[in-house]
Backbone bond lengths (Angstrom), bond angles and torsions (degrees), N, CA, C in turn:
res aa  C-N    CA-C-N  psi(-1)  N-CA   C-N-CA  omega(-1)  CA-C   N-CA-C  phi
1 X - - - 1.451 - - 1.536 111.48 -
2 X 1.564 115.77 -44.77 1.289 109.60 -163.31 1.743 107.85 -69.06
3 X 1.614 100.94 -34.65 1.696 110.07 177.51 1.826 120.04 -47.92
4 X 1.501 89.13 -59.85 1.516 89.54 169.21 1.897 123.61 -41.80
5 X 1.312 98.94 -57.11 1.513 109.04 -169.24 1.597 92.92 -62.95
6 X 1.220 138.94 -58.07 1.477 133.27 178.45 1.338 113.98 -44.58
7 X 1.252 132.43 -49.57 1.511 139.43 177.07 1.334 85.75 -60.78
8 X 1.405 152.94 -75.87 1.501 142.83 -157.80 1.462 109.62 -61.11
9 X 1.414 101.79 -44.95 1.964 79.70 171.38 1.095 137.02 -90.74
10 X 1.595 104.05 -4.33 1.607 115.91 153.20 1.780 121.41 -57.72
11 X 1.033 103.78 -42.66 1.464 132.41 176.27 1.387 125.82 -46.18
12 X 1.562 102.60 -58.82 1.169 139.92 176.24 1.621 122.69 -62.07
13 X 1.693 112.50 -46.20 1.321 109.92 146.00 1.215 135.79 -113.78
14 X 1.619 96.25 24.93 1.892 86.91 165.05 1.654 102.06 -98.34
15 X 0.694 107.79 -39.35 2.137 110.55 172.81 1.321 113.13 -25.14
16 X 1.579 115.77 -55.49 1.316 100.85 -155.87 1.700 103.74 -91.61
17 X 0.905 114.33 5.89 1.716 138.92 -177.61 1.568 104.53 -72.65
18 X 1.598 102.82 -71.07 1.331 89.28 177.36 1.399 113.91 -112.58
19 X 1.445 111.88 77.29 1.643 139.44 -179.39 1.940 79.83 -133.46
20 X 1.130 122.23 -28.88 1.720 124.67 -138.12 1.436 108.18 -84.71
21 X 1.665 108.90 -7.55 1.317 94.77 -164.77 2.189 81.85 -162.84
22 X 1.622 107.62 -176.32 1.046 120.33 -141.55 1.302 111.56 -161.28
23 X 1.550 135.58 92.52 1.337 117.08 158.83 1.616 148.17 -119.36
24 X 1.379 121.96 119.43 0.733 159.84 -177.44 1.489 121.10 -50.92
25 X 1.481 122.74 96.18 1.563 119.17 169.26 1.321 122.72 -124.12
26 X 1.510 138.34 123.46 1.606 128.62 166.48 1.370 95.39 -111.51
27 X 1.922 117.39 -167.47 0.850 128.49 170.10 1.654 127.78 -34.29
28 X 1.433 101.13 -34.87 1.399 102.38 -151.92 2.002 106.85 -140.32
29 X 0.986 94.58 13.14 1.643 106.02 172.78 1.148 127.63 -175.56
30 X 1.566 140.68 121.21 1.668 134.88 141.83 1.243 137.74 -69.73
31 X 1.005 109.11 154.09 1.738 104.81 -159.08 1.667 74.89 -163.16
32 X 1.473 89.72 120.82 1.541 118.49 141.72 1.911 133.97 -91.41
33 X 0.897 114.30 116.11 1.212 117.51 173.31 1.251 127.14 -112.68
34 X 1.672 127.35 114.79 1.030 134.00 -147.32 2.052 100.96 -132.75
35 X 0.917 113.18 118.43 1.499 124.03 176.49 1.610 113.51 -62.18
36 X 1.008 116.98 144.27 1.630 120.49 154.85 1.493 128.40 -69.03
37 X 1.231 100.77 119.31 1.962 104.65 -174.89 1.555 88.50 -24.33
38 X 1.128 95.25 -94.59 1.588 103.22 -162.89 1.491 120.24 -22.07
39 X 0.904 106.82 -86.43 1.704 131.82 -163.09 1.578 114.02 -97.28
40 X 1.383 122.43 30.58 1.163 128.67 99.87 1.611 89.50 73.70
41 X 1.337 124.66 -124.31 1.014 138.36 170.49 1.431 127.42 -62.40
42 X 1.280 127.89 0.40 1.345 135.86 -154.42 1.779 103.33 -112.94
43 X 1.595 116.26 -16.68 1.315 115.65 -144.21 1.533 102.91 -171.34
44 X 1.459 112.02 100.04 1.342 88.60 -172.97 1.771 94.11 -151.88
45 X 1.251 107.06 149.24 1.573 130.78 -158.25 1.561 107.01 -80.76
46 X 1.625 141.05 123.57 1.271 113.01 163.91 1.280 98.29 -131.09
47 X 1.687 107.92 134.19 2.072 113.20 168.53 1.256 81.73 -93.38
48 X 1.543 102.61 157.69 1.885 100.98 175.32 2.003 70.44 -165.78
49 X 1.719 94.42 147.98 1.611 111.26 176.67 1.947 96.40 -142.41
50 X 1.358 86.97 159.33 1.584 98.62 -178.91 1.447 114.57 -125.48
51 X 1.622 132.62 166.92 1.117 126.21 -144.71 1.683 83.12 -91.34
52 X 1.207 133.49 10.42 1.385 125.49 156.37 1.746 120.91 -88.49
53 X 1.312 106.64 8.85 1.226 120.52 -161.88 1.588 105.54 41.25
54 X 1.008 125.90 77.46 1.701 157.90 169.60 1.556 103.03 -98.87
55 X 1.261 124.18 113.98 1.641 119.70 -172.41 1.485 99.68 -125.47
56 X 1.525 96.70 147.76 1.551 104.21 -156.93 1.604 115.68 -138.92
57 X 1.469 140.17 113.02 1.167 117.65 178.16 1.390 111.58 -144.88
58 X 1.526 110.75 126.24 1.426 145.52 175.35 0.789 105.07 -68.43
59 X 1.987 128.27 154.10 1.239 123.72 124.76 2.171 94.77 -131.23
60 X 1.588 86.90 137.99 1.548 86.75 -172.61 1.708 89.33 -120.91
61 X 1.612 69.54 136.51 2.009 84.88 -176.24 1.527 113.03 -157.10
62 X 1.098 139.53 -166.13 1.498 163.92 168.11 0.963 132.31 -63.95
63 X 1.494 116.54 -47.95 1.267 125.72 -158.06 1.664 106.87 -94.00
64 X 1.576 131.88 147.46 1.480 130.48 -137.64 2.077 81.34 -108.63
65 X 1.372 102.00 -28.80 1.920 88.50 -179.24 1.463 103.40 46.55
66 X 1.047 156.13 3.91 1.393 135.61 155.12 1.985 98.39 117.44
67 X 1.658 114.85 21.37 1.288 100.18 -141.05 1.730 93.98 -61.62
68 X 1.558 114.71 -170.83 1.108 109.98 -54.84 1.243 132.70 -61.69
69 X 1.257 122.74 131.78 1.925 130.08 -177.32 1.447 106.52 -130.28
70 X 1.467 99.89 -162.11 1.335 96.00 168.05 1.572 93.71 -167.26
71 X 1.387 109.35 128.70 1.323 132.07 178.13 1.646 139.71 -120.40
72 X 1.052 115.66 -162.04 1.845 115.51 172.95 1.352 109.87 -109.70
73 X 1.059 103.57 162.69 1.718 128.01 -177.11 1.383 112.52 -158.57
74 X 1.466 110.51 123.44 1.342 134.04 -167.36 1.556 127.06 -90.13
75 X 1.388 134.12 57.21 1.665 121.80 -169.35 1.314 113.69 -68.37
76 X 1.659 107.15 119.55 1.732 107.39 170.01 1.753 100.30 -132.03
77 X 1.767 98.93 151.48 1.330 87.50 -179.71 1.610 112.43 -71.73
78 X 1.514 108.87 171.30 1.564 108.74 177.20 1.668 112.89 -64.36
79 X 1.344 115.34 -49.16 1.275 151.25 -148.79 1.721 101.96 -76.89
80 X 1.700 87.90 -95.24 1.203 102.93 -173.96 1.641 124.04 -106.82
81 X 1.464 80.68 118.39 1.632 98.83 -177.18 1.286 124.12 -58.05
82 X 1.338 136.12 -26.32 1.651 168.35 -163.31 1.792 84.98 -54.45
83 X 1.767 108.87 -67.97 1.279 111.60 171.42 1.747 129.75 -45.15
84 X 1.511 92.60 115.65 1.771 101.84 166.16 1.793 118.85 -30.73
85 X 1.308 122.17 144.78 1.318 116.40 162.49 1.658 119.34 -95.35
86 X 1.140 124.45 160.75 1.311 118.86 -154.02 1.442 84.50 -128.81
87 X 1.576 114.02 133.68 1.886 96.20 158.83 1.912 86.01 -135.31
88 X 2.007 90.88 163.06 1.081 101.01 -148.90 1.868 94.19 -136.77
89 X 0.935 125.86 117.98 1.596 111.38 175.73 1.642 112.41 -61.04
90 X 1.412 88.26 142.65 1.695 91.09 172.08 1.627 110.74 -145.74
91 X 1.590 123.66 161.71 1.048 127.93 -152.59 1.876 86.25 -114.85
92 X 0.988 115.97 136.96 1.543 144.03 135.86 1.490 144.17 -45.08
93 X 1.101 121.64 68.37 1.282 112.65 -173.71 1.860 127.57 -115.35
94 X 1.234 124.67 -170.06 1.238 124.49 163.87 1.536 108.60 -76.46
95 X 1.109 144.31 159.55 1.704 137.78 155.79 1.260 100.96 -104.61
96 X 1.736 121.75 -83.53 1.050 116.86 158.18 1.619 102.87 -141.63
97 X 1.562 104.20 -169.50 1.211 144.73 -162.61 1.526 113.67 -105.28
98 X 1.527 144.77 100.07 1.124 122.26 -126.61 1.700 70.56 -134.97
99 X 1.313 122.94 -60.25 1.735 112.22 161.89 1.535 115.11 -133.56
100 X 1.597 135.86 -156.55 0.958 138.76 165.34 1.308 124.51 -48.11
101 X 1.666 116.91 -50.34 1.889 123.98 152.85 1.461 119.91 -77.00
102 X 1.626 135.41 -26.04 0.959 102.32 177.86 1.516 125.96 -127.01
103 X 1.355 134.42 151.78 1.232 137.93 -158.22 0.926 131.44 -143.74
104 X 1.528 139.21 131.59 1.732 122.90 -156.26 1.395 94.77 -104.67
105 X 1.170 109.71 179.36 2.049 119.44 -177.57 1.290 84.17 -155.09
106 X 1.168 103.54 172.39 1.761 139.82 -169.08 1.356 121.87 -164.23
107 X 1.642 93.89 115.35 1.561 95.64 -167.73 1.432 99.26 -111.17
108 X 1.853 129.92 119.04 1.070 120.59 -141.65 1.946 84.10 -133.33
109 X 1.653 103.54 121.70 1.734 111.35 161.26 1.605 103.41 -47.09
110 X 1.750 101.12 110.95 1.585 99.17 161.02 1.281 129.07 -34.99
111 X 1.126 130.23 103.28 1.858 154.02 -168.02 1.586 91.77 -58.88
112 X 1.204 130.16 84.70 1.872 137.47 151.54 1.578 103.70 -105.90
113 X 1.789 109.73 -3.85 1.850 105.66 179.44 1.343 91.77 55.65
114 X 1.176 148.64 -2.73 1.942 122.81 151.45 1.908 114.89 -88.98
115 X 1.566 98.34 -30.06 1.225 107.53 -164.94 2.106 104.39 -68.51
116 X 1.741 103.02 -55.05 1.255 99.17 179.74 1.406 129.68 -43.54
117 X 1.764 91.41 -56.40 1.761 115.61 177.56 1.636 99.23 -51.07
118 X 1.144 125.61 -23.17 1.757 122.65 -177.47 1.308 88.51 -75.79
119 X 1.202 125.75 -66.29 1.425 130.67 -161.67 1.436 124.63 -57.15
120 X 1.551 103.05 -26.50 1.883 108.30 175.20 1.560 101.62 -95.05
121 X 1.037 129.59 -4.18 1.683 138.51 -174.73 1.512 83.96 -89.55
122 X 1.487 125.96 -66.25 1.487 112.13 -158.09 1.735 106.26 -57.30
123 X 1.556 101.79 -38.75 1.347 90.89 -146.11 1.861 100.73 -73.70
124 X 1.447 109.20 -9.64 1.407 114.51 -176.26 1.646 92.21 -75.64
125 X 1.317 130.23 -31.75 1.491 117.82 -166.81 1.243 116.41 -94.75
126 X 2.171 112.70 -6.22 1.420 99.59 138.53 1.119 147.65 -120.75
127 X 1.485 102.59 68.70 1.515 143.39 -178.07 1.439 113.30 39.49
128 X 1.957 92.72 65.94 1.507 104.87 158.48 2.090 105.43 76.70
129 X 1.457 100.39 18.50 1.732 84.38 174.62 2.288 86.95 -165.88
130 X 1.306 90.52 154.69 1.587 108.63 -167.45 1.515 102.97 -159.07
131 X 1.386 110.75 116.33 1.611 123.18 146.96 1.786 117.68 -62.86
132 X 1.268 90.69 104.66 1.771 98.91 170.32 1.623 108.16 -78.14
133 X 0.824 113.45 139.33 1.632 119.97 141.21 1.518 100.69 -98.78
134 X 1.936 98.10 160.98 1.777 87.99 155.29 1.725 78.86 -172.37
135 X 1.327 81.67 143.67 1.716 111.75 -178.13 1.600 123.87 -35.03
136 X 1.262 117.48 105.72 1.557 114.67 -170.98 1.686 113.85 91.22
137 X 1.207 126.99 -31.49 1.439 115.27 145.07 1.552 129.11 -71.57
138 X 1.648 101.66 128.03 1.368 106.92 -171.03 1.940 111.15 -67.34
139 X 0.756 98.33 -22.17 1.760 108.31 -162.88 1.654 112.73 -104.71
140 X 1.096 101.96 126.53 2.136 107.97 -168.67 1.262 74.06 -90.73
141 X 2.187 102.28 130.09 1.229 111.57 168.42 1.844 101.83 -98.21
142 X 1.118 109.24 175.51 1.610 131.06 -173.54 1.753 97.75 -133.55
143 X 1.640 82.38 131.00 1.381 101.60 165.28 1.795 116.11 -126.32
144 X 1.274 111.61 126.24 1.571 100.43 167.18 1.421 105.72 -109.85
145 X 0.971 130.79 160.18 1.861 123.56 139.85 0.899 108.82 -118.66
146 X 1.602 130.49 170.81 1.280 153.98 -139.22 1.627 100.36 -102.86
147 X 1.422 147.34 77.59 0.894 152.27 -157.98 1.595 118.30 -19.44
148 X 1.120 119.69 -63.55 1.848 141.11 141.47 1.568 101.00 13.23
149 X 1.516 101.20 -87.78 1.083 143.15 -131.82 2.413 85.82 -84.05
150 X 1.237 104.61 -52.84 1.622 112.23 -179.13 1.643 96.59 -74.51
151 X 1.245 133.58 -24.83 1.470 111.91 172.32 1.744 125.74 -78.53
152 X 1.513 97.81 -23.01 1.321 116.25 179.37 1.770 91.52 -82.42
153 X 1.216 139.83 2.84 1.658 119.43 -171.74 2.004 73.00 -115.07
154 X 1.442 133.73 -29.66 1.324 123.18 -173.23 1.427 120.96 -62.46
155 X 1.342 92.99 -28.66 1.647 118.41 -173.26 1.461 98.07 -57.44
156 X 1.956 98.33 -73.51 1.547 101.43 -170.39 1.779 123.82 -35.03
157 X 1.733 101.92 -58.27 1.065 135.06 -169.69 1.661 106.44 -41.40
158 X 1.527 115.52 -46.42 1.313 143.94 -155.26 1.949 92.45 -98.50
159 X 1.051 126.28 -38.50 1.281 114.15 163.57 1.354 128.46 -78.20
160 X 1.682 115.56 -15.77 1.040 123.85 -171.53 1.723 96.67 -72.81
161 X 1.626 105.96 -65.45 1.429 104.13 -177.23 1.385 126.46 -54.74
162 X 1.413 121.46 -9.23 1.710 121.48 175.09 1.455 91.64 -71.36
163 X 1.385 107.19 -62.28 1.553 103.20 -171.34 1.355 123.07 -37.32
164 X 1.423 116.13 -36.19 1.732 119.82 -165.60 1.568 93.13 -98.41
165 X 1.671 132.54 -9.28 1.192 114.99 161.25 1.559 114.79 -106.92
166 X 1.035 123.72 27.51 1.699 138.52 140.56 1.279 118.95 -93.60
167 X 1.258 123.35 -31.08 1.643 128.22 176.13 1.674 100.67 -74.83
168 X 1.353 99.68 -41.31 1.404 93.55 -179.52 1.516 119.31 -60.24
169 X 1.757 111.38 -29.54 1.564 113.18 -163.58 1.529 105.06 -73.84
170 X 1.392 90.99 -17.45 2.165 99.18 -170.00 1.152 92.15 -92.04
171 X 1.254 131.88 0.34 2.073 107.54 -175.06 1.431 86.55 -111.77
172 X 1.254 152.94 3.84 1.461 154.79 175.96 1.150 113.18 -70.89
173 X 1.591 112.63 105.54 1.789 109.22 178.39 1.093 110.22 -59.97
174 X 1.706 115.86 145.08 1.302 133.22 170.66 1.292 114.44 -53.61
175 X 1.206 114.27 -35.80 1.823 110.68 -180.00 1.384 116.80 -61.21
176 X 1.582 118.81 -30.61 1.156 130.41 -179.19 2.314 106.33 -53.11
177 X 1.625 109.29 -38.93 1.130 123.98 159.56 1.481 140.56 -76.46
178 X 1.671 96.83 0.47 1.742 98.63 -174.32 1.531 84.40 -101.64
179 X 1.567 124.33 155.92 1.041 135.09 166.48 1.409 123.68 -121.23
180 X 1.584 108.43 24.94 1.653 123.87 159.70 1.520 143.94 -82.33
């Protein structure tokens, strides 16, 4: 008896965990996409990097925030509080237009490529899940991903940047190395 019931509540919340998130590889970019506990379909998180190591982070959702604006966004871990919170400006926009009532937005970490890469570093160091705040939404959303699924987007991410710091070592003039 007790086995059964353990397999079901093991079951029960590991399922919707890795239902929660998504990863994504072509030639030339990964992108993880990871859902909000809650709202599921309503709100959902994407890190995505390019073979230029170009770092990128979405959140596509509902809510109109004033788009276009530009606001704050809050990273704290879920867990452990001990960890600093990080906030990060982000821009507001339309995504698209899906009918007359409904409409997606995109709330995007200002692109300086230090801010994102901060933002996929934290959320990897708190093991794959982060409470957002973000400016004008009442409710801190939660993101987990499916552990699997965020080491295989670390991989990409982490090969991408060797590559662009080996490309970098070959485009380095030699004179920069002669000391005559």
């Amino acid at each position: 008896m007790i086995t059964p019931l353990l397999f079901l509540t093991v079951s029960a919340f590991s399922t919707p965990l890795l239902e929660n998130s998504v990863y994504i590889q072509n030639n030339s970019a990964c992108t993880l996409r990871i859902k909000e506990e809650r709202y599921q379909d309503k709100i959902v998180l994407a890190l995505s990097s390019n073979y230029h190591s170009d770092f990128d982070i979405k959140i596509y959702h509902f809510n109109d925030l004033s788009a276009p604006s530009r606001g704050k966004l809050t990273q704290e871990p879920i867990f452990n509080k001990t960890k600093a919170d990080i906030k990060y400006l982000v821009d507001h926009n339309l995504f698209k237009r899906i009918d007359s009532n409904n409409v997606i937005y995109s709330t995007t970490i200002a692109n300086d490529n230090v801010s994102p890469r901060l933002f996929i570093d934290t959320f990897r160091s708190h093991g794959n899940r982060s409470r957002i705040y973000i400016e004008g939404l009442e409710q801190p959303l939660s993101f987990v991903a499916d552990h699997k699924q965020a080491q295989a987007f670390y991989n990409c991410t982490d090969s991408y940047t060797k590559k662009a710091d080996v490309l970098a070592k070959k485009t380095t003039p030699l004179s920069v190395f002669n000391k005559n």
